[in-house]
C-alpha positions as CSV (number, residue, x, y, z in Angstrom):
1,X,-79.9,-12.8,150.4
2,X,-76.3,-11.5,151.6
3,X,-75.2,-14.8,152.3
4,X,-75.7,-16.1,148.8
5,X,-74.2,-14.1,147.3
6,X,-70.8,-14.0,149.4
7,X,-70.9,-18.1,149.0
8,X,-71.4,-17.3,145.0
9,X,-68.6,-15.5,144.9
10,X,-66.0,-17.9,146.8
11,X,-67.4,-20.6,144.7
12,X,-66.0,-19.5,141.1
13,X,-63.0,-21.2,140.2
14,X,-60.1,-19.0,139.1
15,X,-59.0,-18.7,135.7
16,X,-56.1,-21.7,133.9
17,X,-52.8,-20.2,134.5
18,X,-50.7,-19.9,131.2
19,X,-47.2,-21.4,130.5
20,X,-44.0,-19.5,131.1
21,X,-42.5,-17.8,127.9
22,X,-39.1,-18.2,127.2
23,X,-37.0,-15.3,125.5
24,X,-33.8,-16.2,124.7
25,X,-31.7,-13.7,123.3
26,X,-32.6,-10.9,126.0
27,X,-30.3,-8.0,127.4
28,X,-30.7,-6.1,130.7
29,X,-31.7,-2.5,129.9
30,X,-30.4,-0.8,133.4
31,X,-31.9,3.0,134.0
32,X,-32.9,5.2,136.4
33,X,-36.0,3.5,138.0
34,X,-34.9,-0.2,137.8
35,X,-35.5,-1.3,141.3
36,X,-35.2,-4.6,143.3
37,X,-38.4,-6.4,142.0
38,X,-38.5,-4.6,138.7
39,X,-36.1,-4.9,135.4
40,X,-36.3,-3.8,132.0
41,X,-35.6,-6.0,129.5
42,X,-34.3,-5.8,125.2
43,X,-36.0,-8.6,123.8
44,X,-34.7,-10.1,120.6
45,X,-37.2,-8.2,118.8
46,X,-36.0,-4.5,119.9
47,X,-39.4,-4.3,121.9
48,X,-38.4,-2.7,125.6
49,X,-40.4,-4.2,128.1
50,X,-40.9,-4.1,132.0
51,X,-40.6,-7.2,134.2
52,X,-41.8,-7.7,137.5
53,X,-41.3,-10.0,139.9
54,X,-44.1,-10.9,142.4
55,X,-44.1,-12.0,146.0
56,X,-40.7,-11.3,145.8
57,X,-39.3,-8.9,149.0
58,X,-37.1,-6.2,148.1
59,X,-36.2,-3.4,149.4
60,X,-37.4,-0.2,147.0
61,X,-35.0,2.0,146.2
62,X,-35.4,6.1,147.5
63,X,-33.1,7.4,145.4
64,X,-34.2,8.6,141.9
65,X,-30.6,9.3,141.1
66,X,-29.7,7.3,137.7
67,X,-28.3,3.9,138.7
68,X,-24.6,4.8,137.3
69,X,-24.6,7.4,140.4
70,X,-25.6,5.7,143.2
71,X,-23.7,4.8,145.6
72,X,-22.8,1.0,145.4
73,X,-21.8,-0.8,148.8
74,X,-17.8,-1.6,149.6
């Protein structure tokens, strides 16, 4: 009885993926908690949203100090 089930479950197919979006028009919204893999974003609309990026390897940031006061490399 465990065994069908497990095979049930590997048999569904996983859902359509959807399209990428394009926003044109965007600005970069830097602040404190922007880190490597994650950006905020000004869409053309004035909405603020949060982009991530998976399966993407960056290194996460420590420091909560706002970005204009960290230390920059050089």
């Amino acid at each position: 009885m465990l065994l069908c089930l497990s095979t049930a479950a590997v048999a569904q197919e996983a859902p359509s993926a959807k399209p990428f979006e394009r926003f044109d028009g965007c600005l970069l919204e830097p602040d404190e908690w922007t880190d490597g893999d994650s950006f905020r974003v000004r869409l053309p609309d004035s909405r603020l949203e949060t982009f991530r990026l998976y399966f993407v390897d960056t290194t996460e940031s420590r420091s909560r100090a706002p970005m204009s006061k960290r230390p920059t490399a050089g």
